[in-house]
C-alpha distance (Angstrom), angle and dihedral (degrees) to the residues before:
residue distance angle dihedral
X1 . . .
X2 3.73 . .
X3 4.17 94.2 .
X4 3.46 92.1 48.6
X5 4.01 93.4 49.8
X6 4.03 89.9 47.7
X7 3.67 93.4 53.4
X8 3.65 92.9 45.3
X9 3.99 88.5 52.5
X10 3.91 89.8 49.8
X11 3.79 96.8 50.4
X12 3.96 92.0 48.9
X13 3.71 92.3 42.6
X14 4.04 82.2 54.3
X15 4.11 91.4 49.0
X16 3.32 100.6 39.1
X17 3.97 106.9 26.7
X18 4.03 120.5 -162.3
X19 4.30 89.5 3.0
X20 3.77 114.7 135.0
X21 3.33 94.4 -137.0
X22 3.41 94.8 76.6
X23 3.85 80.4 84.8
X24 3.53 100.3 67.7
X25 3.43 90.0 83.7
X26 3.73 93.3 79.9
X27 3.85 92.8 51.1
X28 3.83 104.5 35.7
X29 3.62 126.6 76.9
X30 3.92 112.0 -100.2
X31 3.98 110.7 -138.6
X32 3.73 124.2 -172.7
X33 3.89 111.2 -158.3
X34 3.59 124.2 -147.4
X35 4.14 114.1 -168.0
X36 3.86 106.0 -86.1
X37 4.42 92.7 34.7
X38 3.38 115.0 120.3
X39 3.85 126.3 177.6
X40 4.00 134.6 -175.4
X41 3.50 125.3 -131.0
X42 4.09 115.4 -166.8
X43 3.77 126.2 -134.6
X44 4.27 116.4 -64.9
X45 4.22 81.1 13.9
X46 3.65 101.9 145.0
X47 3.88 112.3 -131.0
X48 3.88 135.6 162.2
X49 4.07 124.7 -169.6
X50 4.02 105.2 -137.3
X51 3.58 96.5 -174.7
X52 4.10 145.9 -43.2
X53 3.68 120.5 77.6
X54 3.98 122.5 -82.2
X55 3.79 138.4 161.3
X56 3.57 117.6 -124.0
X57 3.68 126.0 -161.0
X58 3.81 117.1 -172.9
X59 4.04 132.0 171.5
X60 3.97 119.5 -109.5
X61 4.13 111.9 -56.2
X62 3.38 130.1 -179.5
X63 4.05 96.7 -163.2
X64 3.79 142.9 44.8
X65 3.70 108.4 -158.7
X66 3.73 112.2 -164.5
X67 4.49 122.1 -149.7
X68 3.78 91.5 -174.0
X69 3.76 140.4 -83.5
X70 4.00 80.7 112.5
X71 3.69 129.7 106.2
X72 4.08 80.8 -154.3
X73 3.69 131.2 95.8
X74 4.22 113.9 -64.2
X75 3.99 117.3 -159.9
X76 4.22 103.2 -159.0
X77 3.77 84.8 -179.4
X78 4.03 98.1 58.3
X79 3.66 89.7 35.8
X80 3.87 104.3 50.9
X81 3.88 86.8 40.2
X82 4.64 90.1 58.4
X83 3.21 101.0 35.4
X84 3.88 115.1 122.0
X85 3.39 101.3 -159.3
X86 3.69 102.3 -159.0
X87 3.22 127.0 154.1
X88 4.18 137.1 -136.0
X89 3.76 150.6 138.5
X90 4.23 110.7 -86.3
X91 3.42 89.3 -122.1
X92 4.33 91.1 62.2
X93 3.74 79.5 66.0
X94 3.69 105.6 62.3
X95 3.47 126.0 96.5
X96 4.09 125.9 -137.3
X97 3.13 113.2 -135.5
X98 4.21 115.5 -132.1
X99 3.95 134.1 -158.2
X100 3.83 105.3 -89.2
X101 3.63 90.1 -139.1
X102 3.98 107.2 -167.4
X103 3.93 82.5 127.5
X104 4.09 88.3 -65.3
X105 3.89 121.9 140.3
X106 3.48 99.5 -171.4
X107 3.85 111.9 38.6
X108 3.59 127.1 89.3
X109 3.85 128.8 -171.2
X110 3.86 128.4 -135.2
X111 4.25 102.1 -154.9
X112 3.43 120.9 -170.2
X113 3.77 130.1 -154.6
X114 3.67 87.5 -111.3
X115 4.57 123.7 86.2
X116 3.43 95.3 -136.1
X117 4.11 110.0 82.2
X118 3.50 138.8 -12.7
X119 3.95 120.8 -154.0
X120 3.84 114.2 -132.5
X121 4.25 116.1 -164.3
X122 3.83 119.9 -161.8
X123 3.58 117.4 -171.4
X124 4.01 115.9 -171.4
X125 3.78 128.8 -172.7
X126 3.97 118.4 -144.0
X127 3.02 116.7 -54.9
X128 3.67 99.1 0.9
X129 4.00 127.9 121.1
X130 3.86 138.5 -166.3
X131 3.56 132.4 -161.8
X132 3.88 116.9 -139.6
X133 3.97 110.3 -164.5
X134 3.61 126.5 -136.5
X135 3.60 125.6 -66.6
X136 3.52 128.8 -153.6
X137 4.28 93.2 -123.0
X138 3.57 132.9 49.4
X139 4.14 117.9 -94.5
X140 3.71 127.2 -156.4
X141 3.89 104.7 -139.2
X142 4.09 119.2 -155.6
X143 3.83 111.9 -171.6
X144 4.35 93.1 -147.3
X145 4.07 94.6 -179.3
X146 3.90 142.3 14.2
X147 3.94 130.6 7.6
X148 3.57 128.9 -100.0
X149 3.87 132.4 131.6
X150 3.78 134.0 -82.6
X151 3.56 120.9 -148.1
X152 3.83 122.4 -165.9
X153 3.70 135.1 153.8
X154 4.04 91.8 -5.0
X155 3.54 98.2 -56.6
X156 3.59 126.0 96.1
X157 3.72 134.8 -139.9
X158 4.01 135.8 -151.0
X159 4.07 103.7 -134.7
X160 3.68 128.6 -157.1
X161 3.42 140.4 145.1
X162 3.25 126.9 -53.8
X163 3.85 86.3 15.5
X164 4.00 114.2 138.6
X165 4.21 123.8 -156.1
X166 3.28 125.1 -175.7
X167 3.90 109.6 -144.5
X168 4.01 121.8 -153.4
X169 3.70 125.5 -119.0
X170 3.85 108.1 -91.9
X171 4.20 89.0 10.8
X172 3.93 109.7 125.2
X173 4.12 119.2 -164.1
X174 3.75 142.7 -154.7
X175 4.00 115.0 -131.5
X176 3.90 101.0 -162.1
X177 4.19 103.5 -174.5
X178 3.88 120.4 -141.9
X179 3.43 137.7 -103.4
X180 3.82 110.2 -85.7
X181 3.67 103.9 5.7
X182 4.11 136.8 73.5
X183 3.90 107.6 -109.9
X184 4.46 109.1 -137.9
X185 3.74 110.5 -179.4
X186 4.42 116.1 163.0
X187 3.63 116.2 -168.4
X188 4.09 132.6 -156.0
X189 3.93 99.4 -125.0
X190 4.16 132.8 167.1
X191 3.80 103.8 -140.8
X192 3.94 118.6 -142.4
């Protein structure tokens, strides 16, 4: 909506006075996130996070390009040169999330058109737990909100945010969520 996009212009003109980037804006896709959206952006897509908190998961890169909205070095050259410059609605950009099935009740996974990664989400209530099986790849697990305990491989773990576990291929885990507090936790894995 037009209101929206002026105001958005405004407040990055005020952070980041006489930058270019500013303009984007008018050319880029504007997507408001609620808690639980996820969207994928492809290769060379250009993207820029204006504020909120997310988790981003991307496949190996050897380069960071930057448009603007940066104090830090810009290369116009590189940039023009990757672009894809396709086109689209926002909404052809978000991700639905789907049961993760593996006997789990309260995980969902985010599954991009792409082989490399999928991003599973498990939300727990107090008190509650869930049991993800073994998967044949590794997974990176962030814990994003609450406290609780992970249990893997007859050990057991203190989680809290901002906390980061590696999990072994073919290792399957126990989340057990907290007194008092709703336990979020998204993992990196490959899907079979």
């Amino acid at each position: 909506d037009t209101t929206s996009v002026d105001a958005l212009v405004h407040r990055l003109n005020a952070e980041y006075p006489g930058d270019v980037g500013v303009f984007c804006v008018f050319v880029l896709n504007v997507l408001r996130l609620a808690p639980g959206d996820a969207f994928f952006m492809g290769p060379n897509d250009p993207h820029a996070y204006i504020a909120g908190d997310c988790i981003e998961c991307m496949a190996t890169s050897d380069n960071v390009v930057r448009a603007g909205l940066t104090p830090k070095m810009r290369d116009v050259p590189v940039l023009v040169d990757m672009l894809t410059y396709d086109f689209g609605t926002p909404k052809a950009k978000l991700l639905q999330p789907v049961p993760l099935g593996r006997g789990t009740n309260h995980s969902v996974v985010y599954d991009p058109p792409i082989d490399e990664f999928s991003v599973a989400c498990t939300r727990l209530e107090p008190k509650m737990s869930e049991t993800v099986g073994p998967l044949q790849g590794p997974q990176i697990l962030i814990v994003a909100e609450g406290s609780g305990k992970l249990d893997a491989a007859g050990d057991s773990f203190d989680v809290q945010p901002g906390f980061v576990y590696f999990v072994y291929p073919g290792t399957g885990y126990t989340l057990v969520a907290a007194d008092g507090a709703q336990l979020v936790t998204y993992a990196a894995i490959c899907l079979e």
